[in-house]
C-alpha positions in Angstrom: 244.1 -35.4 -24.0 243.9 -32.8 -27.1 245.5 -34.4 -30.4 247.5 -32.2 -32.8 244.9 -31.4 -34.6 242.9 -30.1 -31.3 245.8 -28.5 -30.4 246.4 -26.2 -33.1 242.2 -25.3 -33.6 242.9 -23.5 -30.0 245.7 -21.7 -31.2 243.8 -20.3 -34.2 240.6 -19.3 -31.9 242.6 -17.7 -29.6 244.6 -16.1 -32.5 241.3 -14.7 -33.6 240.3 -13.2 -30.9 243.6 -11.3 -30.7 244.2 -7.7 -32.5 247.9 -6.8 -33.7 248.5 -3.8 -32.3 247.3 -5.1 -28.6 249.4 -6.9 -25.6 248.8 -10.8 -25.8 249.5 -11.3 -21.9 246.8 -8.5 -20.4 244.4 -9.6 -17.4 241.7 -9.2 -20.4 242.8 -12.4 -22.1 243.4 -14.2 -18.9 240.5 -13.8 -16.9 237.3 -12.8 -19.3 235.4 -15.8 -21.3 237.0 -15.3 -25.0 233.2 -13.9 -25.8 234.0 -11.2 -24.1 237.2 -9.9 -25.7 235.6 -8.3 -28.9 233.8 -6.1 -26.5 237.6 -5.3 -24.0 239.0 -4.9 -27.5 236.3 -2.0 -29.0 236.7 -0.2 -25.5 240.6 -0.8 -25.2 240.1 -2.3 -21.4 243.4 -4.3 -23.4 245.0 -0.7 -24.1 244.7 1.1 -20.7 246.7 4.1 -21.7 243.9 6.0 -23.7 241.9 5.7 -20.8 244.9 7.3 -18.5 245.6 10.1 -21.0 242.0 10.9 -20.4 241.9 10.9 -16.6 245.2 13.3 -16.3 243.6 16.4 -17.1 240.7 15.5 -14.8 242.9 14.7 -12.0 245.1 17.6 -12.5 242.4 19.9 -12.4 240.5 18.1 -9.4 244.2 18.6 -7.6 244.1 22.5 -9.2 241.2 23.2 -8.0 242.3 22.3 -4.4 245.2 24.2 -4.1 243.9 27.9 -5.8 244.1 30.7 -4.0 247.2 29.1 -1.6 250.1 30.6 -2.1 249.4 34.1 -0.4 248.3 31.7 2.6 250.7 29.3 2.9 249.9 28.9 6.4 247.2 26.9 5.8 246.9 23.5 6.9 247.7 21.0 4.1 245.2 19.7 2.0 244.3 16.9 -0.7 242.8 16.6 -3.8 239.3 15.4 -3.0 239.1 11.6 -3.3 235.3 11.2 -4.2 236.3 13.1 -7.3 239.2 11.2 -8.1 237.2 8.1 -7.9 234.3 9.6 -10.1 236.3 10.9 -12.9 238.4 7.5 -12.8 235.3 5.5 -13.6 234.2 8.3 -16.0 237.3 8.2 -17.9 237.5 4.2 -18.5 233.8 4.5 -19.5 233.9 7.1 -21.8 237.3 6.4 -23.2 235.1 3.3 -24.0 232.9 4.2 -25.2 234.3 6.7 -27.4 236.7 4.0 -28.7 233.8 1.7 -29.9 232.3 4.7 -32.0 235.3 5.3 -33.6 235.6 2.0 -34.3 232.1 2.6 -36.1 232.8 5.0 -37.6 236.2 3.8 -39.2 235.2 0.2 -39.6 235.7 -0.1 -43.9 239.3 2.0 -43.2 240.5 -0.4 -40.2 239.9 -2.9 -42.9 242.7 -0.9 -44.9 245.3 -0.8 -42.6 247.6 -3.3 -41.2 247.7 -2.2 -37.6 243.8 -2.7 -37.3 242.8 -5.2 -39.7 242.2 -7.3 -36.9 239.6 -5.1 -34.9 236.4 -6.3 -33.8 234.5 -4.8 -36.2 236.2 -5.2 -39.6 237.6 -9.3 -38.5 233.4 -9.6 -38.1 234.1 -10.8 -34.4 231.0 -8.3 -33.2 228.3 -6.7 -35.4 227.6 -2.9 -36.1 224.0 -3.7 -33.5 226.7 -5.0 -30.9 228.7 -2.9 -30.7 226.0 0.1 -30.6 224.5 -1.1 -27.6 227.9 -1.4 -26.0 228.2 2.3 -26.5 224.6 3.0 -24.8 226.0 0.8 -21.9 229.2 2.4 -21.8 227.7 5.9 -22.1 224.8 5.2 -19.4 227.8 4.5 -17.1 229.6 7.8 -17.7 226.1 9.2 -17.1 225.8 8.0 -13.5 228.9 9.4 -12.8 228.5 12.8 -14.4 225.0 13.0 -13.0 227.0 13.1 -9.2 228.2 16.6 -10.3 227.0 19.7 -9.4 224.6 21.4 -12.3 227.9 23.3 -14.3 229.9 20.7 -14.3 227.2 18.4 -15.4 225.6 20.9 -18.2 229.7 21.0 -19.2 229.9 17.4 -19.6 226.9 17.2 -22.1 228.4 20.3 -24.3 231.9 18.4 -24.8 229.3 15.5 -26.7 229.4 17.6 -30.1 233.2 17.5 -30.0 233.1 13.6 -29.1 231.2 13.0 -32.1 232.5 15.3 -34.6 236.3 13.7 -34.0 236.5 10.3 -36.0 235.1 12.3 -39.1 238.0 14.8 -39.0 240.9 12.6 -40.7 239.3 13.0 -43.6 238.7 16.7 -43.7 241.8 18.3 -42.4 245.5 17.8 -41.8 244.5 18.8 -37.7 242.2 15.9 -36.7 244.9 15.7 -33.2 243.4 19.1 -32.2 239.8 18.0 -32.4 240.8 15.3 -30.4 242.5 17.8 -28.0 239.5 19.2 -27.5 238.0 16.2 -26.8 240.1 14.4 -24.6 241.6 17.4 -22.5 237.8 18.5 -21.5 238.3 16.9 -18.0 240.7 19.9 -17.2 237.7 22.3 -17.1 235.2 19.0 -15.0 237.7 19.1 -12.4 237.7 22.6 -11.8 233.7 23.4 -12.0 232.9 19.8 -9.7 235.2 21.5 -7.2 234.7 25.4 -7.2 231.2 25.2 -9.0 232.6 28.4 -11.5 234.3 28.4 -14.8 237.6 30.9 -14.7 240.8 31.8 -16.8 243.1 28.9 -14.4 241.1 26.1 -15.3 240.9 27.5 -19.2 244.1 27.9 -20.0 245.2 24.5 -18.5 242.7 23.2 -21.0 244.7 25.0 -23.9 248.1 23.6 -22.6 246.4 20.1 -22.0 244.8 20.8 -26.3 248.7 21.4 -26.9 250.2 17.9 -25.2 247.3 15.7 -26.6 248.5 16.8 -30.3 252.0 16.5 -29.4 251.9 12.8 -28.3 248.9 12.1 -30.5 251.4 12.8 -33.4 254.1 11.0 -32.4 251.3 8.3 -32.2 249.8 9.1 -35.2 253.2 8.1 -37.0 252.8 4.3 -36.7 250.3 4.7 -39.3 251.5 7.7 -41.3 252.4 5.4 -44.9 248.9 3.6 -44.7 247.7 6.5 -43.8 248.8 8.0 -47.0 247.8 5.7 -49.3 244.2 5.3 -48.4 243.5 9.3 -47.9 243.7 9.6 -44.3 245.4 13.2 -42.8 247.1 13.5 -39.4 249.6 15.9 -38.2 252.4 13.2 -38.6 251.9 13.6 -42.0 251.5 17.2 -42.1 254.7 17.4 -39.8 256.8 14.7 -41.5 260.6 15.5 -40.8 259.5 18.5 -39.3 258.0 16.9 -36.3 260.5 17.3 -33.9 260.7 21.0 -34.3 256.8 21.1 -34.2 256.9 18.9 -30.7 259.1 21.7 -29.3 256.4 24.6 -30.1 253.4 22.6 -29.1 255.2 21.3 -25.4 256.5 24.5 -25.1 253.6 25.8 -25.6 251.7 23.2 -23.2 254.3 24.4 -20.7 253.8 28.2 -20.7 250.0 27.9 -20.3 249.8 25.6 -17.5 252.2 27.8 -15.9 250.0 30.9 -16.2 247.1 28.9 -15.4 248.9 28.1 -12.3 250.2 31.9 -10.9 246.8 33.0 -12.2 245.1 30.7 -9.8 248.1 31.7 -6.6 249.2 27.9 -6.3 251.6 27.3 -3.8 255.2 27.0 -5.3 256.0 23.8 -5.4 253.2 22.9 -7.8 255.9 24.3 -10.5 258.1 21.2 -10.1 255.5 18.8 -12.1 255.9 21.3 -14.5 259.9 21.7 -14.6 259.9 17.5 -14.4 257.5 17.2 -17.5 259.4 19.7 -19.4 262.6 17.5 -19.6 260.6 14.3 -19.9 258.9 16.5 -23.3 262.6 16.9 -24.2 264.1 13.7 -23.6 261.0 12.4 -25.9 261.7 15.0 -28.5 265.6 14.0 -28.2 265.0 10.6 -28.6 262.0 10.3 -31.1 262.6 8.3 -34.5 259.3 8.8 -36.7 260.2 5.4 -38.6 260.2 3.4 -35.9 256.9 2.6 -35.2 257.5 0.0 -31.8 259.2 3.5 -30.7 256.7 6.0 -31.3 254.1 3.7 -29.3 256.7 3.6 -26.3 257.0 7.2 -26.5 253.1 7.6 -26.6 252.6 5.7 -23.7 255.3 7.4 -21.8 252.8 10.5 -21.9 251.4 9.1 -18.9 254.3 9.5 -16.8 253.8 13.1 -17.8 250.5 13.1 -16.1 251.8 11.8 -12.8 254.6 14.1 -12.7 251.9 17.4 -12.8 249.7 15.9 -10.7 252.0 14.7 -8.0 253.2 18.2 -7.9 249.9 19.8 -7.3 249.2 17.2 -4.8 252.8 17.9 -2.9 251.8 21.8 -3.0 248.7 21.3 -1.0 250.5 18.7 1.4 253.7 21.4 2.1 252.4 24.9 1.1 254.8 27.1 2.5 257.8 25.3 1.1 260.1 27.1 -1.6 
């Protein structure tokens, strides 16, 4: 039987092993050996809607892909995204979120230190060391590798050229007020994967969906972005939240306005079959019920509203997919 004093020692080791900003009662904490967490915590396997922002442009461009060139023959049988893919850019996207997570937490390890949000981190509560953590980013990245070696030769030449963009991104808060677009054009390069993986060219469709995917990740990356906005201030870091302030919901309407228009081009340009344009209509008023709603001094909001990005993914997707499965509907 544990005495008091045993009692309370588990409480503070398991309260150690916890970061603030992260859910207490995820599958990471009740099913991996506590040595373990440092490592779920630098890749987020605690946080799985980084990883899901990721996929969405993947997935909507693997279910793009399939669907181009339908809607002058809409007598065609119906058709699905291809599954293989799906399962490949899945495991690519956890990996690489990953592992793209761990060197930002490298990179930003003295200014997690100087914010309350992520004082608790692996890396600046000493739970892993700086050699740790780098060889969880080889593992991670060898993983992504296998999958992005099961490509064809464009899509796989297009997966090293996004690295630059990857590493470049954590050094960009502290250079310009626009560190949400490099991280666009980071996170959103799955829209242009999909596309080659499944056609084995590069064209304007896939492009421009890129662009409009660029546009959503600032959006919801500022509203994000202004949890941290007064720490933020104080220690020298720049975001779009702060270059927005009180103007962000005006900015939100340009940017998924924006986001909106050039998936829609992207999608008569490729002849999709109508009823791909209801993901789109259905993530339009989710973007204005967020915009409606949004309170940029209410942090616990802000996060809710972030995460609800990903219903924004299954809504466009779920519309591609329903174009291929009824064509000639609408």
């Amino acid at each position: 039987m544990l005495t008091k004093p045993d009692v309370f020692q588990v409480q503070t080791n398991e309260q150690r092993g916890r970061v603030a900003d992260a859910p207490s009662r995820h599958w990471v904490y009740r099913f991996l050996p506590q040595a373990l967490w440092p490592y779920a915590q630098l890749a987020r396997w605690d946080r799985p809607v980084g990883w899901k922002l990721l996929l969405w442009p993947c997935w909507w461009s693997v279910a793009f892909v399939t669907v181009a060139g339908m809607a002058p023959q809409s007598a065609l049988p119906p058709v699905l995204p291809l599954l293989w893919h799906l399962a490949l850019f899945l495991t690519g996207a956890i990996a690489m979120r990953g592992a793209g997570c761990t060197y930002n937490d490298l990179v930003d390890h003295r200014l997690d230190a100087s914010v309350g949000r992520t004082t608790s981190r692996p890396l600046p509560a000493g739970q892993v060391t700086r050699r740790q953590a780098w060889g969880f980013i080889l593992v991670q990245s060898l993983a992504g590798l296998i999958v992005l070696l099961q490509f064809n030769t464009l899509t796989i030449m297009l997966g090293f050229a996004s690295l630059g963009i990857v590493a470049l991104y954590p050094f960009m808060k502290r250079v310009t007020d626009w560190p949400q677009l490099v991280l666009g054009l980071a996170f959103n390069w799955g829209a242009l994967l999909g596309w080659t993986a499944g056609s084995g060219a590069i064209g304007w469709p896939p492009v421009l969906l890129y662009l409009g995917s660029v546009l959503w990740t600032i959006g919801y990356d500022t509203i994000y972005a202004h949890q941290d906005r007064k720490d933020d201030a104080l220690i020298g870091i720049r975001s779009t939240a702060r270059l927005f302030g009180e103007r962000t919901k005006p900015a939100l309407s340009v940017l998924y306005a924006a986001m909106l228009v050039l998936a829609a081009l992207a999608f008569y340009l490729a002849d999709v079959p109508p009823l791909a344009y209801s993901g789109l209509i259905l993530s339009g008023l989710h973007m204005f019920y967020q915009i409606r709603v949004l309170d940029i001094e209410n942090g616990d909001a802000c996060l809710r509203l972030f995460k609800a990005n990903s219903q924004i993914g299954w809504l466009v997707f779920l519309g591609l997919v329903a174009a291929g499965l009824f064509p000639a509907m609408w």
